[in-house]
C-alpha positions as CSV (number, residue, x, y, z in Angstrom):
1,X,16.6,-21.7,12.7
2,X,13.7,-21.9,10.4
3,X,13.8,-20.2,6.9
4,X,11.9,-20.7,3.6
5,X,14.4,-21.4,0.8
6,X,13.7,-22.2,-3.0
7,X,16.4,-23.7,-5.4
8,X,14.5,-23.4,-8.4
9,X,11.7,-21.1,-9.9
10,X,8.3,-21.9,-10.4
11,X,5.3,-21.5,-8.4
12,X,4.5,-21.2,-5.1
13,X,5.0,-25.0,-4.2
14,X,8.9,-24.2,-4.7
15,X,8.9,-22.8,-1.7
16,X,9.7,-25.3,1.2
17,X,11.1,-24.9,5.2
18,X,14.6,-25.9,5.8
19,X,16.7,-25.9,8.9
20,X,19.7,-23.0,8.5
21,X,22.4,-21.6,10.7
22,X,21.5,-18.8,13.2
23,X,23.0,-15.6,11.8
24,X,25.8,-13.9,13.3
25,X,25.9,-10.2,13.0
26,X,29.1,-8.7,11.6
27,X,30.1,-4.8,12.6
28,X,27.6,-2.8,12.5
29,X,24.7,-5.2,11.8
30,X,22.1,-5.8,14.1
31,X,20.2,-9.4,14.4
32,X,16.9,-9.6,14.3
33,X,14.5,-12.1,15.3
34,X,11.7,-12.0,12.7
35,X,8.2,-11.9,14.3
36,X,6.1,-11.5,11.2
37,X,7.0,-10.8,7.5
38,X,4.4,-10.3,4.6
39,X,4.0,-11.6,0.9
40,X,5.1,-8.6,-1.8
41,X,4.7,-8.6,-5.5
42,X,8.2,-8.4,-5.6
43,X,8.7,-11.5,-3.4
44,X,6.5,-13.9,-5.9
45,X,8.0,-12.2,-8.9
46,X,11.2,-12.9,-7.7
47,X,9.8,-16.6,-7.1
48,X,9.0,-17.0,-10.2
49,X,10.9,-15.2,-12.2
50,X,8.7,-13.0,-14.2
51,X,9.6,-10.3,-15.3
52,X,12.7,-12.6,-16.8
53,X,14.7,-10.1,-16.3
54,X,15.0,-11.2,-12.7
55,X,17.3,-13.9,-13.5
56,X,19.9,-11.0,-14.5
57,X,19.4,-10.5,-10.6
58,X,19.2,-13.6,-9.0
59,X,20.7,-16.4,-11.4
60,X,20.0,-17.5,-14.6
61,X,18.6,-21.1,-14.4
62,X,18.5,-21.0,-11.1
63,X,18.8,-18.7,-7.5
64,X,21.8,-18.2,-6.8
65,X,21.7,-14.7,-4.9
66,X,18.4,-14.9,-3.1
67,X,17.5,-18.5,-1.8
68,X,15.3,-16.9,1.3
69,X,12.7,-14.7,0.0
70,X,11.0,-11.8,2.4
71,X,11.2,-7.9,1.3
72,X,10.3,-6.5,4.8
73,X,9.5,-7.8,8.3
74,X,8.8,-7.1,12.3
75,X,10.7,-7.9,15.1
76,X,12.7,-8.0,18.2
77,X,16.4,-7.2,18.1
78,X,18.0,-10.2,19.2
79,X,22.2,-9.5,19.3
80,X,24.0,-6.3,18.7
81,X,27.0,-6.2,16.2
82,X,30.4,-4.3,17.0
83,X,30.1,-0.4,16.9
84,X,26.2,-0.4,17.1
85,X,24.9,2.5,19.4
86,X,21.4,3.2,17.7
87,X,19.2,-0.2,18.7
88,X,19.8,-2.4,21.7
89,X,18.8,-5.7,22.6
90,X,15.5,-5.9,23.0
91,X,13.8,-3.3,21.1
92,X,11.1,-3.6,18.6
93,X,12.0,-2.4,15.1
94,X,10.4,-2.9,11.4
95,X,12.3,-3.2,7.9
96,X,12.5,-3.4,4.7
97,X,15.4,-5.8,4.2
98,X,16.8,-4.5,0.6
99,X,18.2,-6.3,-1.7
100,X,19.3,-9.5,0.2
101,X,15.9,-10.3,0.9
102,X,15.8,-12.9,3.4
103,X,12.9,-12.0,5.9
104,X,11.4,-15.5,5.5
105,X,13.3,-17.3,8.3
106,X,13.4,-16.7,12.4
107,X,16.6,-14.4,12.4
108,X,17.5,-12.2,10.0
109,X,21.0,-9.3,10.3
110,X,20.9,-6.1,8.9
111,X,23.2,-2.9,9.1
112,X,21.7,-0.7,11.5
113,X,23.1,2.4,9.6
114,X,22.8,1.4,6.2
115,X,24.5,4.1,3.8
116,X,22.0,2.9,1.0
117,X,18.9,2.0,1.0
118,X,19.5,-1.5,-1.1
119,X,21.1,-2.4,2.2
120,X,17.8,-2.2,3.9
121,X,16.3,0.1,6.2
122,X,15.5,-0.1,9.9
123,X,13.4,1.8,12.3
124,X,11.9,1.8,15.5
125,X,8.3,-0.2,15.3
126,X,5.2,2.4,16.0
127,X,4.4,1.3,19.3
128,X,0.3,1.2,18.6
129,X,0.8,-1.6,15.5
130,X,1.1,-5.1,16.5
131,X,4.2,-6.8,14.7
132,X,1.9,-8.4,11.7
133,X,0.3,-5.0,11.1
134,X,3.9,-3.2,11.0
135,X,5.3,-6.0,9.0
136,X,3.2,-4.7,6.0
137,X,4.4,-0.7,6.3
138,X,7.8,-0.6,4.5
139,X,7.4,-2.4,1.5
140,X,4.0,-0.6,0.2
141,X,4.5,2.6,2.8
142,X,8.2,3.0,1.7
143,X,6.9,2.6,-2.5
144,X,3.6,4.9,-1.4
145,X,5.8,7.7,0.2
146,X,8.7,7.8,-2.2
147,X,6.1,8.4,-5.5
148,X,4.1,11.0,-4.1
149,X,7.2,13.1,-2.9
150,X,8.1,12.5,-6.3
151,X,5.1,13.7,-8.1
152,X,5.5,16.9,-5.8
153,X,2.4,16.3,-3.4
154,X,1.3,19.5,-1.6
155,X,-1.5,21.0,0.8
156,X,-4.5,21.7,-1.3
157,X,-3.6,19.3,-4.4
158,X,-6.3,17.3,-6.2
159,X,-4.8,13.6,-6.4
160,X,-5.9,10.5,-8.3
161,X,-4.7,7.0,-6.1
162,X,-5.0,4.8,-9.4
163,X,-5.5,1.1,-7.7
164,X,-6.2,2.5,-4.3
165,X,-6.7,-1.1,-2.7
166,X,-3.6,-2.8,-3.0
167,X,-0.6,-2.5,-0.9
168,X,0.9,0.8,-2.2
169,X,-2.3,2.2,-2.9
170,X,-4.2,1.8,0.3
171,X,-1.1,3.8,1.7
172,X,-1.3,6.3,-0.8
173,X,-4.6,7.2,0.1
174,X,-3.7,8.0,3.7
175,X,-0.5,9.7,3.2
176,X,-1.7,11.9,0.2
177,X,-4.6,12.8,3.0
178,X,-2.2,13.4,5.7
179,X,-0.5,15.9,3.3
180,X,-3.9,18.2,3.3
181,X,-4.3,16.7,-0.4
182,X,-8.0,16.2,-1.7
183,X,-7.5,12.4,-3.0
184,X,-9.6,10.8,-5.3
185,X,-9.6,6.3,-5.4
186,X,-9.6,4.5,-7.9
187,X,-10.7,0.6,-7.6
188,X,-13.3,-2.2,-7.8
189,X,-16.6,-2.1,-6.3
190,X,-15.8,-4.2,-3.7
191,X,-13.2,-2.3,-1.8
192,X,-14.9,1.4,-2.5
193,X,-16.1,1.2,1.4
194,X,-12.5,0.1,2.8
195,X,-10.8,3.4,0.8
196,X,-13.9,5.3,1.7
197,X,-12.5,4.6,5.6
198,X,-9.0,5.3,4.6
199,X,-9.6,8.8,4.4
200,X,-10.5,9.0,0.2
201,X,-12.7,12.4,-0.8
202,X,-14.5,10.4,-3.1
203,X,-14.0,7.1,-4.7
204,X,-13.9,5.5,-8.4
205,X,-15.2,2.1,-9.2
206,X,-13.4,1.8,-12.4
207,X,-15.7,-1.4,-13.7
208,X,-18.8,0.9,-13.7
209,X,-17.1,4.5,-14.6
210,X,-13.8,5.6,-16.4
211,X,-12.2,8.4,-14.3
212,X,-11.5,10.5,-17.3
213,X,-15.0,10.8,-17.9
214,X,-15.9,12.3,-14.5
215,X,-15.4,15.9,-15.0
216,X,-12.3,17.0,-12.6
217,X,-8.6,17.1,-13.4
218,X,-6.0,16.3,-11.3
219,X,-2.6,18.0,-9.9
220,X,-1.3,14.9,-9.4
221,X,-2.5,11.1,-10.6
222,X,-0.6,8.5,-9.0
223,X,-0.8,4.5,-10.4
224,X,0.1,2.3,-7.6
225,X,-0.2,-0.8,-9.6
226,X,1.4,-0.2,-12.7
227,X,-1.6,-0.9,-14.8
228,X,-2.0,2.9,-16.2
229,X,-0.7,4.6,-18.8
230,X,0.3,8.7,-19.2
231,X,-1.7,8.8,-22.5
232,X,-4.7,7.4,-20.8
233,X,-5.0,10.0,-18.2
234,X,-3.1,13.5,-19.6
235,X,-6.6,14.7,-20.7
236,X,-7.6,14.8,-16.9
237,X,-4.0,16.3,-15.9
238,X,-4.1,20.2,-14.9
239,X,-1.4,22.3,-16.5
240,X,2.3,21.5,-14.6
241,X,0.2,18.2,-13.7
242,X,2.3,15.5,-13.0
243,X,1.8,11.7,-13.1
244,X,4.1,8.8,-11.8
245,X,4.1,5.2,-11.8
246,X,5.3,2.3,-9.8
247,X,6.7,1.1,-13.4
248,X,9.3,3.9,-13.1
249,X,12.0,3.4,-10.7
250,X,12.4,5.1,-7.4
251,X,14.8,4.5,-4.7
252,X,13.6,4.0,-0.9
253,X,14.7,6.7,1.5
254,X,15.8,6.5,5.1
255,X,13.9,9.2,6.2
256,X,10.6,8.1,4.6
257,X,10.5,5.2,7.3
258,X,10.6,7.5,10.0
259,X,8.0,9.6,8.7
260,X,6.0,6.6,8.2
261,X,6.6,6.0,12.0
262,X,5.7,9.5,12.7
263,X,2.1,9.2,10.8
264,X,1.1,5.8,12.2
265,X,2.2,6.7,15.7
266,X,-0.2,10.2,15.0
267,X,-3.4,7.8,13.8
268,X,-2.8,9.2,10.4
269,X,-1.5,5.8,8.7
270,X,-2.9,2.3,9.0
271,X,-2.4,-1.3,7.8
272,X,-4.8,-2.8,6.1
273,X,-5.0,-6.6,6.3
274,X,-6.4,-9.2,4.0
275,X,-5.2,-12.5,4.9
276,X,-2.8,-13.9,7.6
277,X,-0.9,-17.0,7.3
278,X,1.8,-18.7,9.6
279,X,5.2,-19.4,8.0
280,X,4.2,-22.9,7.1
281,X,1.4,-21.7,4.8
282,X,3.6,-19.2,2.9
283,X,2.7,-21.5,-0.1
284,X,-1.3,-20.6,0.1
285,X,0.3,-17.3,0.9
286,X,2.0,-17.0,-2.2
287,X,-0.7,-18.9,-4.2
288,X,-3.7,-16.1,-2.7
289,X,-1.2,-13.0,-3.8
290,X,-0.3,-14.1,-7.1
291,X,-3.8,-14.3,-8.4
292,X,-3.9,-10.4,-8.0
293,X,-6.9,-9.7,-5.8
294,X,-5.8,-9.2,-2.7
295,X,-7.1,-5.8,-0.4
296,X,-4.2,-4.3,0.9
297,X,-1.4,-7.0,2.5
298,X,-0.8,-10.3,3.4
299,X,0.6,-11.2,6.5
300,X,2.9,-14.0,7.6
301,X,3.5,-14.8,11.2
302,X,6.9,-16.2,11.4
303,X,6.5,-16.0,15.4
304,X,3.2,-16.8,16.7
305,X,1.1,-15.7,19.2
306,X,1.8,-11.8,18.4
């Protein structure tokens, strides 16, 4: 099969195809054949090793654990391991694919029950997204749902979606709405209209206006790119406010796929695209979403045609 493999870290152009083995699935895994995947900040920080402290993960002059990067994925399930009764051959799932990575290559096994979440996590695909559009939901959906269930998001809450164009927070915006939650966007002046049509109450174009400065407060400010501080915003949090950050760790939950599934499936969640690239221009791929500009996610059609 296919697969994208890197033996050293750098930038994108370390990246190159290879010929692998087919997977086998052991008990209790499924396989999967990977229709489209999608490039993460996690999968070119990984690359590249930045934060350093990656190497403690991955190797230390080298990869060692992670050769074939890919956080999440869309696809068809392929071959059924020993002692699987919850997917069968043939039916369309998405993932996030944990720890192992590894959604850059044609097949890819995963448990179908995993126990925790590092394992990855698998779910039936919504049936109205096509396969590059579902591709994009775990990673940022999966980071979008677990922070504001964390921050304590309810019906009637005034929340702040700090970076509300990216990934994370262009699912932020539509899950905090789907909550009943009055949601306020925070971004650059060219993507106020594309938050405006995810569902935003009003929106923030931070290089023309400081939020703090606007005169409401906020039951709950969420930064989905990691770029705001507590002691920037406390003056605009209401008493018992809270704030979270996608600096702070947060583990994925099972269940938080499936109510992603539920939402999407209801009209209530989109993907939002930028770019689109084939598996032999992960490279560009990587280049484009390393410079830091991109407007929601970047797809990568592994299987074209989709």
């Amino acid at each position: 099969m296919r697969a994208i493999v890197y033996e050293r870290y750098g930038p994108p152009n370390v990246l190159a195809m290879s010929e692998m083995a087919k997977p086998a699935p052991k008990r209790g895994e499924i396989r999967i054949k990977v229709h489209a995947t999608s490039v993460s900040a996690a999968d070119w920080r990984i690359r590249k090793a930045d934060p350093f402290l990656a190497r403690l993960f991955n190797g230390l002059f080298r990869p060692k654990r992670v050769k074939t990067l890919g956080f999440e994925l869309a696809g068809v399930v392929d071959e059924v391991g020993e002692g699987v009764t919850r997917f069968k051959q043939g039916d369309s799932v998405f993932a996030y694919t944990g720890l192992g990575f590894g959604a850059y290559a044609e097949y890819v096994c995963l448990l179908a029950d995993g126990v925790r979440a590092k394992e990855g996590i698998v779910a039936m695909k919504p049936a109205n997204m096509a396969y590059g559009e579902a591709a994009t939901v775990p990673v940022g959906g999966l980071t979008a749902m677990g922070f504001l269930r964390k921050g304590g998001i309810a019906q009637g809450q005034r929340v702040l979606v700090y970076g509300a164009s990216g990934s994370v927070g262009t699912y932020a915006v539509q899950i905090a709405k789907s909550c009943g939650a009055d949601v306020t966007g925070v971004c650059s002046t060219g993507n106020i209209e594309m938050v405006k049509s995810l569902g935003a109450d009003r929106v923030v174009d931070y290089t023309k206006e400081d939020f703090v400065n606007g005169g409401q407060t906020f039951d709950l400010i969420f930064d989905a790119v990691g770029k705001l501080s507590y002691s920037r915003c406390k003056s605009v949090l209401k008493n018992q406010g809270k704030y979270v950050t996608v600096r702070s760790s947060m583990p994925f939950k099972h269940e938080h796929l499936a109510q992603l599934h539920s939402l999407i499936e209801a009209g209530k969640v989109r993907s939002v695209i930028d770019r689109t690239y084939t598996l032999e221009q992960i490279v560009e791929a990587h280049a484009y979403v390393e410079q830091g500009h991109k407007k929601g996610n970047v797809v990568v059609m592994v299987e074209q045609g989709l």
